[in-house]
C-alpha positions as CSV (number, residue, x, y, z in Angstrom):
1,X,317.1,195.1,137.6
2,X,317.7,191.3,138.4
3,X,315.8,189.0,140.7
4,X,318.8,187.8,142.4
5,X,321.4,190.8,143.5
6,X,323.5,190.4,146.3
7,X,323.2,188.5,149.3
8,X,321.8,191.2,151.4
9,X,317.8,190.4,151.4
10,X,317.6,190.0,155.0
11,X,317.0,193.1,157.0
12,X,317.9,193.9,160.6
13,X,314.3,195.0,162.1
14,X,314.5,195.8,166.0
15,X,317.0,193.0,166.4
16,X,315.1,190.5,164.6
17,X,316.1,188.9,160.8
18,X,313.5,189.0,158.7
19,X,312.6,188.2,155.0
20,X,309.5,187.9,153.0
21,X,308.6,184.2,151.8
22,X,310.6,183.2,148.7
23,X,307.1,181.8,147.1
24,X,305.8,185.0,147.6
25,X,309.3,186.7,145.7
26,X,309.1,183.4,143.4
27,X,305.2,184.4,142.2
28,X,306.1,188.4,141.5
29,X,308.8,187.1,139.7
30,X,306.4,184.7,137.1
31,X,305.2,187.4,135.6
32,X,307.6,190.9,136.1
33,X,310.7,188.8,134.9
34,X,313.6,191.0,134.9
35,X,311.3,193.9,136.4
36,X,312.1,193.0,139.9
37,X,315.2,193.4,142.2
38,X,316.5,192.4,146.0
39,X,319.7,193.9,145.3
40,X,320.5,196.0,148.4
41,X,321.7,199.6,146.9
42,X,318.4,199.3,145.0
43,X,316.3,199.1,148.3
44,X,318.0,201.1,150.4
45,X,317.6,204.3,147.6
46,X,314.0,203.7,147.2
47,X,313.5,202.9,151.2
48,X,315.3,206.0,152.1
49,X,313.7,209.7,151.4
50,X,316.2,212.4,150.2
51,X,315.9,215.7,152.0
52,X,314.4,214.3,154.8
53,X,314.5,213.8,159.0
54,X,312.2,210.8,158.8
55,X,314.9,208.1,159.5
56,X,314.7,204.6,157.5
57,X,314.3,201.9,160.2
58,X,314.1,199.4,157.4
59,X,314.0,199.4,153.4
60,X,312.5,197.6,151.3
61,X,312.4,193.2,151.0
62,X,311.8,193.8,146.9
63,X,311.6,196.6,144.3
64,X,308.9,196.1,141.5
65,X,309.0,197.9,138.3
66,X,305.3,197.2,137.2
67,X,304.7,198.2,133.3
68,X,300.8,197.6,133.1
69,X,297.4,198.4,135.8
70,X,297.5,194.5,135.1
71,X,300.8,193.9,136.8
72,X,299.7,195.7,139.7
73,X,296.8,194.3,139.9
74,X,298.7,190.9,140.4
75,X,301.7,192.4,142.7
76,X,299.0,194.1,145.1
77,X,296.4,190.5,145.2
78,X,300.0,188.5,145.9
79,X,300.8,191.2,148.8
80,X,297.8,191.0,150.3
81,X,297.6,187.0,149.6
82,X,301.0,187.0,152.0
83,X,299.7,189.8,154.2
84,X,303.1,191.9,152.7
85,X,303.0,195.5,152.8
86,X,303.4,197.9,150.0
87,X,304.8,201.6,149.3
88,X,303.6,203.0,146.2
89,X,306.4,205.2,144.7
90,X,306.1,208.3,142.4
91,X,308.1,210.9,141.8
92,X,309.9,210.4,145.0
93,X,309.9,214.3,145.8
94,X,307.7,213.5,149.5
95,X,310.1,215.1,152.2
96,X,308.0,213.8,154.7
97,X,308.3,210.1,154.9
98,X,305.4,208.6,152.8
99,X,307.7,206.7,150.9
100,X,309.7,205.2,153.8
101,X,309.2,201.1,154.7
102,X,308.9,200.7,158.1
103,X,307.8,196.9,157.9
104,X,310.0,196.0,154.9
105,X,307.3,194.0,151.8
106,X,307.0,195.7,148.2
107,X,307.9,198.9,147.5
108,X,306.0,199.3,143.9
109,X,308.0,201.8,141.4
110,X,305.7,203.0,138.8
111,X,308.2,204.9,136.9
112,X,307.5,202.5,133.7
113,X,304.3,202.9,133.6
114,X,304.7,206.4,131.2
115,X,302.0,205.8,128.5
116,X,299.9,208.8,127.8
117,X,296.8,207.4,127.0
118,X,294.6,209.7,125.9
119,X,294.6,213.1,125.3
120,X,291.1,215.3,124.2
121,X,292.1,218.4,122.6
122,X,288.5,220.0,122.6
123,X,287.7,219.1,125.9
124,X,291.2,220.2,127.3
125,X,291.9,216.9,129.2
126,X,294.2,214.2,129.3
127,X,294.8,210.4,130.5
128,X,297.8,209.5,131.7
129,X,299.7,206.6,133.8
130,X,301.6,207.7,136.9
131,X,304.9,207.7,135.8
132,X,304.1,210.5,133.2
133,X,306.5,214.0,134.1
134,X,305.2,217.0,133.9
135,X,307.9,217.6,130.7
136,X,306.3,214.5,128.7
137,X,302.9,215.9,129.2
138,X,304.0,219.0,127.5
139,X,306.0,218.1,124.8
140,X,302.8,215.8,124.1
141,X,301.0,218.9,124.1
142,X,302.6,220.7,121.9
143,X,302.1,218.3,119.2
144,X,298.9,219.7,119.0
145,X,299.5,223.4,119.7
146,X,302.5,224.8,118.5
147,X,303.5,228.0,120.5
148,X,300.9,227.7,122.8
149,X,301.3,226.3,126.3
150,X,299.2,225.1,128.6
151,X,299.3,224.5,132.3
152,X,298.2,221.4,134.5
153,X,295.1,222.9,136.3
154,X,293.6,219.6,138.6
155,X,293.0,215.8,138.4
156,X,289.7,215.2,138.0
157,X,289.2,211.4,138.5
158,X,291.7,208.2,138.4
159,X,291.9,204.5,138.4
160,X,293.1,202.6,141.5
161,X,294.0,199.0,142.5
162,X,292.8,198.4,146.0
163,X,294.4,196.1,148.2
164,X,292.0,193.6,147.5
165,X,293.2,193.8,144.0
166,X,289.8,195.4,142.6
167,X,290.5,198.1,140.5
168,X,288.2,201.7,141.1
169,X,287.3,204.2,138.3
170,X,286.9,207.4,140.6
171,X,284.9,209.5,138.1
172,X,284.3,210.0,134.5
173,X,285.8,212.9,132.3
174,X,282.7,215.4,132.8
175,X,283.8,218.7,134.3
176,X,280.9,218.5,136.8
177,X,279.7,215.6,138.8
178,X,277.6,216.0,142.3
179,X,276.9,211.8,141.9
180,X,278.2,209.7,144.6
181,X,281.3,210.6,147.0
182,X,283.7,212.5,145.6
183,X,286.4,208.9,145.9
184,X,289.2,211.0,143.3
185,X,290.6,212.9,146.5
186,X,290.1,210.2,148.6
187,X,292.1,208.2,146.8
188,X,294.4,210.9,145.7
189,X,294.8,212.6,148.9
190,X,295.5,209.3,150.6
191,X,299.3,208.9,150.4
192,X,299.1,205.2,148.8
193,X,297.2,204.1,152.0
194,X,293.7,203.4,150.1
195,X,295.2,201.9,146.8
196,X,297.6,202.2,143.9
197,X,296.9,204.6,141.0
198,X,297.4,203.7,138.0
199,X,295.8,206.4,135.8
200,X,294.8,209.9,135.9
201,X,292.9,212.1,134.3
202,X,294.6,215.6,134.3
203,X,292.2,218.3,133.3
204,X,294.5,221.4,131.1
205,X,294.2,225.0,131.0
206,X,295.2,227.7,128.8
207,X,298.1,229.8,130.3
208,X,297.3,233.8,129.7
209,X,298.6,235.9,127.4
210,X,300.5,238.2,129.5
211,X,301.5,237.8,133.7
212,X,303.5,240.1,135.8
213,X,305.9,239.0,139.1
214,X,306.1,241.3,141.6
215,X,308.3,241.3,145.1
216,X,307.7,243.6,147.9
217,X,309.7,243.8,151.2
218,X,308.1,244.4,154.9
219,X,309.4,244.9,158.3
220,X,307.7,242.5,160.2
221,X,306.0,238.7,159.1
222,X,302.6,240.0,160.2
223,X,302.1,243.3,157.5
224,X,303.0,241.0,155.1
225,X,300.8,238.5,155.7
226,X,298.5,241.1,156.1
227,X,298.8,242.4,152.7
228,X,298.3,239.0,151.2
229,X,294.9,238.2,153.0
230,X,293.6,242.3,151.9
231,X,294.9,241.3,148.4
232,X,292.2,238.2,148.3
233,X,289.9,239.9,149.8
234,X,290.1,242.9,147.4
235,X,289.0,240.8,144.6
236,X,292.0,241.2,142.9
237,X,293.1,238.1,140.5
238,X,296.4,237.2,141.5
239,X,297.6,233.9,140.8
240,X,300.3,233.2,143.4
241,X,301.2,235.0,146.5
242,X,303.9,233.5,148.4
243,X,305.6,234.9,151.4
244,X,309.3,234.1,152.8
245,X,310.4,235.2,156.1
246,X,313.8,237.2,156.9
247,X,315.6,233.8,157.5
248,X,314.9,232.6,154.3
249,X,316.1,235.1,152.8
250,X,318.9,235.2,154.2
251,X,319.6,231.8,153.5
252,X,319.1,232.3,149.6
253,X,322.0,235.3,149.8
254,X,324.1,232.9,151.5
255,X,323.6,230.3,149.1
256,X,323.5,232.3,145.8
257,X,324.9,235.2,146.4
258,X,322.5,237.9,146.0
259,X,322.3,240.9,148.1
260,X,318.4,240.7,148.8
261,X,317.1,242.7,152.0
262,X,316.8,240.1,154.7
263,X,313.3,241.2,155.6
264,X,309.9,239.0,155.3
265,X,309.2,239.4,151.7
266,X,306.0,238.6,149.3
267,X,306.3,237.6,145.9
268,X,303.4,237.8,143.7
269,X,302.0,236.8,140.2
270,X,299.6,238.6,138.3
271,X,297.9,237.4,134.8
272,X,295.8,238.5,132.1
273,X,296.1,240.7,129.0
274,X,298.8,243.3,129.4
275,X,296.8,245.5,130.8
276,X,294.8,243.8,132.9
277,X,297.6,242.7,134.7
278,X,299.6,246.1,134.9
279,X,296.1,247.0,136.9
280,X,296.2,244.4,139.1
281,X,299.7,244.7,139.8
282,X,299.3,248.8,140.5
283,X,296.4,248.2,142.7
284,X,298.1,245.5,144.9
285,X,301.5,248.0,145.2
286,X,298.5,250.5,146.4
287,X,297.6,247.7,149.1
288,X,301.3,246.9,150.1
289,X,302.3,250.8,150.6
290,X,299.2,251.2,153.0
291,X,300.4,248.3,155.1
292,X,304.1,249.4,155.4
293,X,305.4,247.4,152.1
294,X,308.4,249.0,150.6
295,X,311.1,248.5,147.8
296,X,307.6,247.6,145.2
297,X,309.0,246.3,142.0
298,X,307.6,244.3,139.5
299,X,308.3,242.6,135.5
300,X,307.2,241.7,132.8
301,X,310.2,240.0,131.2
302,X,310.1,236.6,130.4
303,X,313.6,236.0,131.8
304,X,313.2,238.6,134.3
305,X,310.6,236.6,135.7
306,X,312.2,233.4,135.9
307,X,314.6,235.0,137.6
308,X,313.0,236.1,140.5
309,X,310.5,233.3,140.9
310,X,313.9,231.1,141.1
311,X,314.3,232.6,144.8
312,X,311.0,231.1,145.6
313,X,311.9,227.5,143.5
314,X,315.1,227.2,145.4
315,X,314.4,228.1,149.0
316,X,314.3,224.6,150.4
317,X,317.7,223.9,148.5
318,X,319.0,227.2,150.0
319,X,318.3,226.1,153.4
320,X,320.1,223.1,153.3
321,X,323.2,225.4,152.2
322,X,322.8,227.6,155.1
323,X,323.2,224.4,157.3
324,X,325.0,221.8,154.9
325,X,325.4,219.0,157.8
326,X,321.6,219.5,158.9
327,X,318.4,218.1,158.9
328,X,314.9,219.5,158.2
329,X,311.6,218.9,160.1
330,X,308.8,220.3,157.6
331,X,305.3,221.1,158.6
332,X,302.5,222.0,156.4
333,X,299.9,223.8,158.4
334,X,296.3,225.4,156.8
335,X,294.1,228.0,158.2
336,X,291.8,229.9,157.1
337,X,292.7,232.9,155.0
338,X,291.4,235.1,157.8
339,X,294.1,233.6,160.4
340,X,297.4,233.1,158.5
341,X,298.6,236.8,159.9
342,X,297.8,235.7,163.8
343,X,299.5,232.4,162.8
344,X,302.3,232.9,161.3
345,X,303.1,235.4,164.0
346,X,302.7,233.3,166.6
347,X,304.6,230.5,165.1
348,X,307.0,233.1,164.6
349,X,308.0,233.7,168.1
350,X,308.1,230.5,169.1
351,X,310.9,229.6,166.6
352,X,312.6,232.9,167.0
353,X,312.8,232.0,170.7
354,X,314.0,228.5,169.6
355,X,317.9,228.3,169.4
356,X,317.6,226.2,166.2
357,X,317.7,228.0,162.7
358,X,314.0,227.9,161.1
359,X,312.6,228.9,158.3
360,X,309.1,230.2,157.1
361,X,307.3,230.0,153.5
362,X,303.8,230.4,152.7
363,X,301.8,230.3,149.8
364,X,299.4,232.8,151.2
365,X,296.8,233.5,149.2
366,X,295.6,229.6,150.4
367,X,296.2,230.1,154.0
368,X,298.8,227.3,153.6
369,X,302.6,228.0,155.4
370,X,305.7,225.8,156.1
371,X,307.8,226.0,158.5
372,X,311.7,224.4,158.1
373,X,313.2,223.1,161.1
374,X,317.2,222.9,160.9
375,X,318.9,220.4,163.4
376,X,321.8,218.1,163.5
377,X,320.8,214.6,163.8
378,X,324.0,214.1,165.7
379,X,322.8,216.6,168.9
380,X,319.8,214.4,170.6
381,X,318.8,217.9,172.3
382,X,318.4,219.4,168.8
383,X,316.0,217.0,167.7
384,X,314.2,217.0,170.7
385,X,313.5,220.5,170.2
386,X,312.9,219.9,167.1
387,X,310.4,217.4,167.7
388,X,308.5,220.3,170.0
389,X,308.7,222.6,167.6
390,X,306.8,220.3,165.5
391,X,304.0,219.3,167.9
392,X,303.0,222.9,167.9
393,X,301.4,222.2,164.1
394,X,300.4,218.8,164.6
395,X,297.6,216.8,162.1
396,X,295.0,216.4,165.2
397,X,294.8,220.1,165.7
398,X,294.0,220.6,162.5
399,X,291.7,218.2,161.9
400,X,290.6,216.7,164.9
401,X,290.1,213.5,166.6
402,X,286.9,212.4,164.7
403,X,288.2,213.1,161.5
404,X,290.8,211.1,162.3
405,X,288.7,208.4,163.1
406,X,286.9,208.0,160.3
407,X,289.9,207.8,158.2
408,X,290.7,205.1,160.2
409,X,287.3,203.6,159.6
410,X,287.8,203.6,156.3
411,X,291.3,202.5,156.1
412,X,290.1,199.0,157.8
413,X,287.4,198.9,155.6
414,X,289.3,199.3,152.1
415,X,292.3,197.5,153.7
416,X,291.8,195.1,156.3
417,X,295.1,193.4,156.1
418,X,296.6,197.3,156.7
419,X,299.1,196.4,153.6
420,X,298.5,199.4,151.6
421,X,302.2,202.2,153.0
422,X,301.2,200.8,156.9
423,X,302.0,203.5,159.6
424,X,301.7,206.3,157.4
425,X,299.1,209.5,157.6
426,X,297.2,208.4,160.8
427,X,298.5,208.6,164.4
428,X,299.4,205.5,165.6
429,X,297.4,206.9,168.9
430,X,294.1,207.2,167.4
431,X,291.8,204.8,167.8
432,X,288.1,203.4,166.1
């Protein structure tokens, strides 16, 4: 990853030629060395998301490949020194833009930073930097148990540079805490618009000894929806419930070749001891019969299971098969448990009506659904429909106005310089 790549930092930015100040490139480069590039191909992968409709308007001036909270600490006080934005980047798994760079500046790739710090067997907890995978964290793990897994359960605090350069510690390690504001999802549900994270503490929990996976087929979007919300109210422990609509499943025949009824379907997990959840499993079939449910099955086989939940794992992937030269538009819309039936209908109609192919998946049980928008970026009138498509699940009706203000509030606060992913989370519309 060298400083100098090719001659391609200048970006085009609504006609204009822009660059960030060499000093500022020259002072990240004093003390991240070979950890920084300008080459283009570099930018433009990290500045553009996969899998996604938000188009890149820009990338990236510089790519930073920090290896301590120390280094950020100095890229994030030079940034805001210049007044040059920055994009955190994780994972890179966002389909919705949050790792895009609309005005150019830093985009910060903490991939490096993969030191498991800490781990606390008795207490079940463990430290970790960012750019720590779900894989590491287990094989780490299972140093200490051998044939026994565990399963990441929440974070429960984390360290953050602000983009003053002041690091945060959101919370200690205690399970319980009513002191002060509850700043870990703040930070953490802020999209790298607050700060950088630089450490997490992952509380762990024991997977049980025995789950189930069930599937069960309805006629129409609503019974099944209404079998997940009498399932939660029923008391029953069920672990997941996730519901896929008929076009969904048709798109994972279509792109693996199974010969699953193209109906809405739910898929659910049950866990326990082996009895426990057989019980479970029996009483929810009860539920599903009742509200029309049909073609009930349900395993208990290790590889059986895998195999099934791989329909749900793969749907997104399956509906880029169905339309390979497409684009998806992805909203996440949450209601409560008691309206996800009246909901998801509705929403239903309205992209049944639309003459685009969409998509419907729910994890139900939370009152959370997506809906996946095929268009071709090509057709103008696709996206434009789209685009209304979209508005009907849009952040301000969920949250409204005020809340959005006071984000806002406290976005100028924490980052009056607006460095910190600019453009991103809050409507450009709303105002203090």
């Amino acid at each position: 990853m060298p400083v100098g790549g090719k001659e391609s930092t200048e970006l085009v930015v609504r006609g204009e030629r822009k660059r960030v100040p060499n000093e500022f490139i020259d002072e990240l480069a004093s003390f991240l060395g070979e950890n920084l590039t300008v080459d283009y191909e570099e930018r433009h992968y990290h500045g553009t998301p996969q899998n996604s409709f938000h188009k890149a308007v820009n990338v990236p001036d510089v790519v930073v490949f920090p290896r301590s909270q120390d280094e950020v600490q100095k890229i994030v006080m030079a940034c805001n020194k210049y007044k040059v934005p920055i994009v955190p980047y994780g994972g890179a798994t966002s389909i919705e833009g949050h790792t895009l760079a609309p005005h150019g500046g830093v985009c910060i790739d903490m991939s490096l930073m993969k030191k498991i710090k800490s781990l606390h067997v008795e207490d079940m907890d463990v430290i970790v930097e960012p750019g720590v995978g779900w894989i590491e964290l287990n094989e780490a793990w299972g140093h200490y148990w051998r044939n026994v897994c565990y399963s990441l359960f929440w974070f429960t605090s984390c360290e953050a540079v602000l983009p003053n350069g002041d690091v945060v510690k959101t919370g200690s390690r205690a399970r319980k805490s009513a002191a002060g504001y509850d700043l870990a999802r703040l930070i953490i549900g802020s999209e790298g618009t607050l700060g950088v994270i630089t450490e997490v503490t992952v509380r762990l929990q024991k997977l049980p000894s025995h789950s189930v996976v069930a599937m069960c087929n309805f006629q129409t979007i609503k019974d099944a929806a209404d079998v997940a919300i009498a399932t939660m109210l029923s008391g029953i422990q069920v672990s997941r419930v996730e519901l896929l609509d008929e076009v969904q499943i048709r798109a994972i025949n279509m792109a693996n070749g199974k010969n699953l009824p193209e109906v809405p379907t739910l898929m659910f997990e049950f866990i326990g001891t082996e009895a426990y959840a057989l019980e479970q499993t029996l009483l929810v079939q009860k539920i599903a019969t009742e509200h029309h449910g049909s073609d009930f099955v349900f395993v208990e086989e290790p590889d059986a299971k895998e195999e099934l939940w791989k329909i749900r794992k793969e749907a997104l992937w399956a509906g880029f098969a169905m339309k390979p030269d497409h684009e998806a538009m992805i909203t996440d819309v949450c209601v409560p448990l008691s309206r996800l039936a009246e909901c998801i209908s509705v929403s239903k109609e309205k992209l049944d009506a639309s003459p685009l192919t969409c998509l419907v998946i729910a994890h139900a049980g939370d009152g959370n659904f997506h809906t996946i928008i095929l268009f071709d970026p090509s057709q103008e009138d696709q996206r434009r429909e789209a685009e209304r498509l979209n508005h009907f699940m849009y952040l301000e009706k969920e949250l409204g106005i005020e809340s959005l203000r006071t984000m806002k509030r406290i976005k100028a606060a924490l980052d009056p310089n607006n460095i910190m992913n600019p453009g991103k989370l809050i409507p450009p519309h709303v105002c203090i």
